[in-house]
C-alpha positions as a Markdown table, in Angstrom:
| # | Residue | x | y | z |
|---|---|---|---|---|
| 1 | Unk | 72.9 | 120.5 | 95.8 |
| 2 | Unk | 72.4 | 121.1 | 92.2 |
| 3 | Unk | 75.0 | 120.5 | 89.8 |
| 4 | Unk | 76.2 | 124.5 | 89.3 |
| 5 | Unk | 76.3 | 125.0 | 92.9 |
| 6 | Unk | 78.9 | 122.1 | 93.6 |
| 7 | Unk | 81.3 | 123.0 | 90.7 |
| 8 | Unk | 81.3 | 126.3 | 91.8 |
| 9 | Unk | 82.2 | 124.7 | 95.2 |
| 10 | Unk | 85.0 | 122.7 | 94.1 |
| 11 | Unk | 86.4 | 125.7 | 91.7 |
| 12 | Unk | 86.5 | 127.1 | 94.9 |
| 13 | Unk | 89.0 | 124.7 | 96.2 |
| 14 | Unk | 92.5 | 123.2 | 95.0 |
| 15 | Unk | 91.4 | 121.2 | 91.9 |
| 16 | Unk | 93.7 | 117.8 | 91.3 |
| 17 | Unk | 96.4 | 117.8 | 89.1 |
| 18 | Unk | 96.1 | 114.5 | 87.9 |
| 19 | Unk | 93.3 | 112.4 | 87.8 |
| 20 | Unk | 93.4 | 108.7 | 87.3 |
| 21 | Unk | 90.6 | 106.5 | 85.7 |
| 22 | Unk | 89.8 | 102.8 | 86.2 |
| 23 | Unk | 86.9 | 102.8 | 83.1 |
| 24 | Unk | 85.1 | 99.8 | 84.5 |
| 25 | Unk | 81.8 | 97.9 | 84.0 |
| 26 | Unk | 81.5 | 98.6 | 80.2 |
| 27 | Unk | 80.3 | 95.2 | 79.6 |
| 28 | Unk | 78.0 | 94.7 | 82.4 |
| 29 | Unk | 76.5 | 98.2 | 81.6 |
| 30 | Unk | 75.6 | 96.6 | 78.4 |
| 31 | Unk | 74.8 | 93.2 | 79.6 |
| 32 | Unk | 72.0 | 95.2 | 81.6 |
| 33 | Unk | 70.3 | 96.2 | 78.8 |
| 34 | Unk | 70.9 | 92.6 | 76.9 |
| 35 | Unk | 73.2 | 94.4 | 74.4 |
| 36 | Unk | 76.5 | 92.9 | 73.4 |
| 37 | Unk | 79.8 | 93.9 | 75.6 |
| 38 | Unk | 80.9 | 96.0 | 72.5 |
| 39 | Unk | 78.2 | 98.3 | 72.9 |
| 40 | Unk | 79.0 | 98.4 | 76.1 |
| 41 | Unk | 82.9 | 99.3 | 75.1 |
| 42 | Unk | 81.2 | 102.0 | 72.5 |
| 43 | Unk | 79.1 | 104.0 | 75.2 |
| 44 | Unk | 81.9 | 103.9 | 77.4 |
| 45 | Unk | 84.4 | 105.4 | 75.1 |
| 46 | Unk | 82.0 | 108.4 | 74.4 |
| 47 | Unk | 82.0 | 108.6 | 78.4 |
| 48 | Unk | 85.9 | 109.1 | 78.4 |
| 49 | Unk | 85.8 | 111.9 | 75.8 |
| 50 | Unk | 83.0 | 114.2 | 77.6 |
| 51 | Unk | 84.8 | 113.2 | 81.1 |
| 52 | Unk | 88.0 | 114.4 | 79.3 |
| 53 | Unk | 86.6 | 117.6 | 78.4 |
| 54 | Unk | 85.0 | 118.2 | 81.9 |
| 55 | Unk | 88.5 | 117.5 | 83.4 |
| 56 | Unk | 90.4 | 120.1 | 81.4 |
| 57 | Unk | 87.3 | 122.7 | 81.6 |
| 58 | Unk | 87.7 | 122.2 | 85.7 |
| 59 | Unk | 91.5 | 122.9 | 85.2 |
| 60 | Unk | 93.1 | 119.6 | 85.8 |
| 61 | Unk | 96.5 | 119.2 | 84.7 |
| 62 | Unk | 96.4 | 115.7 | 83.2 |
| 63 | Unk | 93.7 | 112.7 | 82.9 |
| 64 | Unk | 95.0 | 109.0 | 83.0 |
| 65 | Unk | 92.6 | 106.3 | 82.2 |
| 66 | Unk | 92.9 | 102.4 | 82.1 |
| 67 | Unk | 92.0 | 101.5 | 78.5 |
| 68 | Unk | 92.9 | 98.4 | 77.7 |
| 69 | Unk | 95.6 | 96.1 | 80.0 |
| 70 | Unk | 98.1 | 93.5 | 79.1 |
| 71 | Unk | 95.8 | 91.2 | 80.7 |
| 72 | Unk | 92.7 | 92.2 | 78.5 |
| 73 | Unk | 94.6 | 90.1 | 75.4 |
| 74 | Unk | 93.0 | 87.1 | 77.7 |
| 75 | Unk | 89.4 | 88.1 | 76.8 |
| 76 | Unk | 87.5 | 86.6 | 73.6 |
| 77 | Unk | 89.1 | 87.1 | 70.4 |
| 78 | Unk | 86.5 | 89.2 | 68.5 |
| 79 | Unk | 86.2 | 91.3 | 71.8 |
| 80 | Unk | 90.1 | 92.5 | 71.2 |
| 81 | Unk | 89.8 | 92.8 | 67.5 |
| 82 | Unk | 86.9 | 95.2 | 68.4 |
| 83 | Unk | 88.7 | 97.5 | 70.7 |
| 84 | Unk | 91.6 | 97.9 | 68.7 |
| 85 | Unk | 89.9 | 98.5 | 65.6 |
| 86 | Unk | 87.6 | 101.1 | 68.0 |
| 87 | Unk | 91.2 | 102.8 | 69.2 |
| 88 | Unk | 92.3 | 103.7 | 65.7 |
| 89 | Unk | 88.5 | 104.4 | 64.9 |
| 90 | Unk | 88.3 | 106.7 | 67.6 |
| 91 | Unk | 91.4 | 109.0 | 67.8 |
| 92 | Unk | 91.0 | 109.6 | 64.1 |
| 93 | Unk | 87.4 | 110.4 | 64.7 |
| 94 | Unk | 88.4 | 113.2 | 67.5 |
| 95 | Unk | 92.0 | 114.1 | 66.5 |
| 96 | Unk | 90.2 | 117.6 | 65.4 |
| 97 | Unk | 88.9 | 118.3 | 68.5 |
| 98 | Unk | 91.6 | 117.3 | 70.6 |
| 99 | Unk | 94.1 | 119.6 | 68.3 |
| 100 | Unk | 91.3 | 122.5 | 68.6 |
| 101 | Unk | 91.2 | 122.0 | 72.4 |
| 102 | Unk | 95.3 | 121.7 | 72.5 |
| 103 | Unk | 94.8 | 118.4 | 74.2 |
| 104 | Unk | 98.0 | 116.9 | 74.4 |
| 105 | Unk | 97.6 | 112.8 | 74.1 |
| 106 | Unk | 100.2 | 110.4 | 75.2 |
| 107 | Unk | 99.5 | 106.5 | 74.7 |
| 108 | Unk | 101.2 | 104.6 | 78.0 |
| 109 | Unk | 102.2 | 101.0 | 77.8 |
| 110 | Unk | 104.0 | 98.4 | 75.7 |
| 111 | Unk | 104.1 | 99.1 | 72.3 |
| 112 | Unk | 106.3 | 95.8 | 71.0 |
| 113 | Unk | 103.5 | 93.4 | 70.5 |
| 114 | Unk | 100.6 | 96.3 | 68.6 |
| 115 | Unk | 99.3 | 96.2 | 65.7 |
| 116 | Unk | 100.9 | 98.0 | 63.0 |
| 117 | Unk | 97.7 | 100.6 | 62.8 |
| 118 | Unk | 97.5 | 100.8 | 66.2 |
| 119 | Unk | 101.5 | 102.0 | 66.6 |
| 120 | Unk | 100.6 | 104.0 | 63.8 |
| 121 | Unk | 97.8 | 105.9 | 65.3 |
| 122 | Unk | 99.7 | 106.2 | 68.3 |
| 123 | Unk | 102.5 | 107.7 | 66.4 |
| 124 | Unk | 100.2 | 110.1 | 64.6 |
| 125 | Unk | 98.5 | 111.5 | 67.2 |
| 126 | Unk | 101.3 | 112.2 | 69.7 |
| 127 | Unk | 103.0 | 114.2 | 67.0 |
| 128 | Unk | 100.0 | 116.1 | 66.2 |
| 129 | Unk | 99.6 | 116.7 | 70.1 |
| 130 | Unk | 103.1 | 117.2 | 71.4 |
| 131 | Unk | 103.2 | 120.6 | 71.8 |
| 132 | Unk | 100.0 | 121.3 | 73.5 |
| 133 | Unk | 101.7 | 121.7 | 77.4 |
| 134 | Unk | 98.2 | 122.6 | 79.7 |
| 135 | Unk | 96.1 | 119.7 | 79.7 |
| 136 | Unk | 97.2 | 116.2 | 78.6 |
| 137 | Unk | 94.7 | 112.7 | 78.6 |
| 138 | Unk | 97.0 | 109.8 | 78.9 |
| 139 | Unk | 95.5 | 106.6 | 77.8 |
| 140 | Unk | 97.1 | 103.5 | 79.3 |
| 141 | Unk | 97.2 | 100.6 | 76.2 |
| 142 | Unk | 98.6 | 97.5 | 76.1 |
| 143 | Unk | 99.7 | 99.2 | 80.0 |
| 144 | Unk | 100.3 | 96.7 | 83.2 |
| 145 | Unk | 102.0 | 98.1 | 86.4 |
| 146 | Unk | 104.3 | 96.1 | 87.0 |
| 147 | Unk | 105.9 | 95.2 | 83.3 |
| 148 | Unk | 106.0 | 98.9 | 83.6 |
| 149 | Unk | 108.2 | 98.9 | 86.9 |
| 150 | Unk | 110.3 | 96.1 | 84.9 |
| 151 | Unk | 110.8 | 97.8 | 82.1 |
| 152 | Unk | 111.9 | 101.2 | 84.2 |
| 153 | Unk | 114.1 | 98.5 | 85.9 |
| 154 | Unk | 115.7 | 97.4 | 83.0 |
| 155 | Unk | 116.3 | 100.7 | 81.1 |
| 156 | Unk | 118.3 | 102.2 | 84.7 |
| 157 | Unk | 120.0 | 99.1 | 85.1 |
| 158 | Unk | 121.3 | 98.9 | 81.3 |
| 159 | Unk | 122.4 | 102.8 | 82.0 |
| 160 | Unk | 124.8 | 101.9 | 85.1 |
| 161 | Unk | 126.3 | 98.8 | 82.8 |
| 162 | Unk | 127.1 | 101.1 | 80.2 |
| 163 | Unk | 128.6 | 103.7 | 82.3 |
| 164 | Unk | 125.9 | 106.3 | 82.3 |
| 165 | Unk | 125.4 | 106.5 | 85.6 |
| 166 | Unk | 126.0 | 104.9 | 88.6 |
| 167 | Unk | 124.1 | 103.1 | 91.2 |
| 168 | Unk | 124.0 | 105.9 | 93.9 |
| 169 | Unk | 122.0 | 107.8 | 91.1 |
| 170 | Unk | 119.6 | 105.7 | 91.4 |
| 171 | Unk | 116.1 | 107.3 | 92.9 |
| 172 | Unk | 113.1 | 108.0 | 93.3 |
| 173 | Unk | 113.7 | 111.2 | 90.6 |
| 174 | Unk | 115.5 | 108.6 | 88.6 |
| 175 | Unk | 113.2 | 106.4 | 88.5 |
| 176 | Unk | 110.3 | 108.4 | 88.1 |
| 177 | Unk | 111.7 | 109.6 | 84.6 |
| 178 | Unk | 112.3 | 106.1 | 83.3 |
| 179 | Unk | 108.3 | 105.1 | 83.7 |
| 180 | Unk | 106.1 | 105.4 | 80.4 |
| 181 | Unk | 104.1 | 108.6 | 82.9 |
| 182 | Unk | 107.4 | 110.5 | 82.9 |
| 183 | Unk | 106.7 | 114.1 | 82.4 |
| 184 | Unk | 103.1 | 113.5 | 84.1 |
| 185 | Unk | 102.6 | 115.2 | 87.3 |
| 186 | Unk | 102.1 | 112.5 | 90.3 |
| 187 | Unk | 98.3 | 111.0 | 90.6 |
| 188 | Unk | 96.2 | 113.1 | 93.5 |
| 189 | Unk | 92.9 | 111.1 | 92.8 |
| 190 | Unk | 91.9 | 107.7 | 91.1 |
| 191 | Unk | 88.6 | 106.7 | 90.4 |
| 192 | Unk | 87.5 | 103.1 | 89.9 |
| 193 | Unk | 83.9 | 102.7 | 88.8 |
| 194 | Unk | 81.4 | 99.9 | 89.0 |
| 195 | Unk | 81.4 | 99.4 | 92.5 |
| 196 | Unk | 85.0 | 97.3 | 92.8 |
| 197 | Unk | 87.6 | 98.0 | 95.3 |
| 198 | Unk | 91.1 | 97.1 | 93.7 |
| 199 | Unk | 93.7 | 98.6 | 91.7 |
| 200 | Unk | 94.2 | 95.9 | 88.9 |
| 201 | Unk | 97.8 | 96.5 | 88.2 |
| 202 | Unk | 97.1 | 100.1 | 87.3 |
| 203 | Unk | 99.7 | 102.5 | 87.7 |
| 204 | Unk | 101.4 | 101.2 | 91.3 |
| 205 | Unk | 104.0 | 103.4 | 91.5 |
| 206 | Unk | 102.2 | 106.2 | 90.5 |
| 207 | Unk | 99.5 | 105.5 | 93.4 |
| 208 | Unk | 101.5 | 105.6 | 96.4 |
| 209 | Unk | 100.0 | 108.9 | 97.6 |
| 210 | Unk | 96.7 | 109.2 | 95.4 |
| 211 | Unk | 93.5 | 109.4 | 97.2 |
| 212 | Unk | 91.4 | 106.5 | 95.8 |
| 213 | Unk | 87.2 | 106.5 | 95.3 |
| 214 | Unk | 84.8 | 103.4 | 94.1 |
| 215 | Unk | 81.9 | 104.5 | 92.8 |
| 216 | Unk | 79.1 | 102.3 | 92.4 |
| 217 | Unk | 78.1 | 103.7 | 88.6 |
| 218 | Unk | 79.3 | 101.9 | 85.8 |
| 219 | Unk | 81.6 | 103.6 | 83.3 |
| 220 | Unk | 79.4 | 104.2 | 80.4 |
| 221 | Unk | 76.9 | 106.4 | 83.6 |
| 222 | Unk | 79.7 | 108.1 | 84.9 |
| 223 | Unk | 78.8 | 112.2 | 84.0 |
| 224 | Unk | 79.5 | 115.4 | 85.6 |
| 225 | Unk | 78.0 | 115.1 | 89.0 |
| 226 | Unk | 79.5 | 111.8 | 89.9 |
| 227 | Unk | 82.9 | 113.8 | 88.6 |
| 228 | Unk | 82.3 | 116.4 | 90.5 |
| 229 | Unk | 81.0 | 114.7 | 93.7 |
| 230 | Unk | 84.9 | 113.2 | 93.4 |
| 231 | Unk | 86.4 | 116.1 | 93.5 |
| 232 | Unk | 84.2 | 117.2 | 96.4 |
| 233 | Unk | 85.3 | 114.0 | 98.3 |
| 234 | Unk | 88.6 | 114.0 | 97.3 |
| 235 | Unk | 88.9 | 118.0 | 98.8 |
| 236 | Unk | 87.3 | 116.8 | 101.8 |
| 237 | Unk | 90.1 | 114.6 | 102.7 |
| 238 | Unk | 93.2 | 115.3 | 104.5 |
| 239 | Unk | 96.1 | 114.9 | 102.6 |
| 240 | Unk | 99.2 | 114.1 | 105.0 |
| 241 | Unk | 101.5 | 111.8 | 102.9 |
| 242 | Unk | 102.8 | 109.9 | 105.7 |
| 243 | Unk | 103.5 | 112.8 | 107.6 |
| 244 | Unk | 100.4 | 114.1 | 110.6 |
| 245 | Unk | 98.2 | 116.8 | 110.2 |
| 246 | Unk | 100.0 | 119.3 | 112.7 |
| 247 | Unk | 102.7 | 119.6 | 114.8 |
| 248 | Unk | 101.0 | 118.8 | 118.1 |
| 249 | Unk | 99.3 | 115.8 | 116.4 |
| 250 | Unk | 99.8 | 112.4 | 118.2 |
């Protein structure tokens, strides 16, 4: 099919509101072509922006992606130094376009243990941002699941000890508005490149009802037919969260 007859297929359909990103396989994509990981890091990077762009051109509500972990301060040294100095590089470097395009950015994760550009960056650019409501692209730094759920847990539970509220307040709502995605519609489709099938501690809570599709293409090759051959998929499916698909369904 070629590429203008399946977006206006999918335009045809209920687009996602939120898409999730697992950008993997930056460094083997470069490894491949006997290039250090931090080109690898570069071309993928690029990737997120034009992805980005197709995402809010296609009318999605919100794009998360998985930029750099709490578990990615393992990796060597100089490979770290790199991607933050490429964060602060790179939002300055597109903090016109994404005012010009009303792009909305929110940074997810920790922010305690960052380096003081990096929290200033962050700080910049959501100010700049803040009041663009259509289309937001939240990037997940220094972000792990589950210190997230931890830290949600903490905040609520500091809130009943001080009186705020009590524990029968205490749901799903609640709790949705305590994690660093508050204010983010729930994920309807994730995408993991690079061919592997887990979720890496990326946003569990957030998952429970997504749809989820591995493709085989490394992040720095993902472009707008393997987006939009997604979106295909993901329409395909049959959304029943938990429930069946009709009455008489057994």
């Amino acid at each position: 099919m070629k590429i203008d007859e399946l977006k206006n297929k999918i335009l045809s359909k209920k687009i996602p509101n939120t898409i999730a990103f697992i950008l993997d396989g930056n460094g083997r994509w470069a490894k491949k072509r006997g290039l250090p990981r931090t080109f690898g890091h570069t071309k993928g990077i690029e990737t997120l922006v034009k992805t980005s762009e197709l995402c809010r051109d296609l009318g999605v509500k919100a794009m998360l992606v998985y930029a750099f972990s709490t578990e990615n301060w393992s990796r060597p040294s100089d490979e770290v130094e790199f991607l933050m100095k490429a964060f602060v590089k790179n939002i300055d470097k597109y903090t016109e376009k994404l005012i010009k395009n009303k792009t909305r950015v929110s940074i997810i994760g920790e922010r305690t243990n960052l380096p003081s550009d990096v929290l200033e960056t962050i700080n910049k650019i959501e100010d700049l941002t803040k009041e663009f409501t259509n289309y937001t692209l939240g990037i997940c730094f220094n972000y792990g699941g589950r210190q997230e759920i931890v830290h949600a847990t903490k905040e609520i539970c500091k809130k009943v000890v001080d009186g705020e509220i009590s524990i029968d307040d205490i749901n799903v709502e609640l709790f949705d508005e305590h994690l660093y995605t508050a204010g983010i519609d729930p994920v309807d489709l994730m995408i993991r490149t690079s061919g592997e099938k887990r979720l890496s501690n990326f946003l569990p809570w957030q998952l429970a009802y997504s749809e989820f599709i591995f493709t085989s293409c490394y992040w720095p090759d993902f472009n707008k037919r393997e987006l939009y051959e997604c979106i295909d998929a993901f329409q395909s499916r049959n959304r029943r969260f938990g429930g069946l698909e009709n009455k008489n369904a057994e």
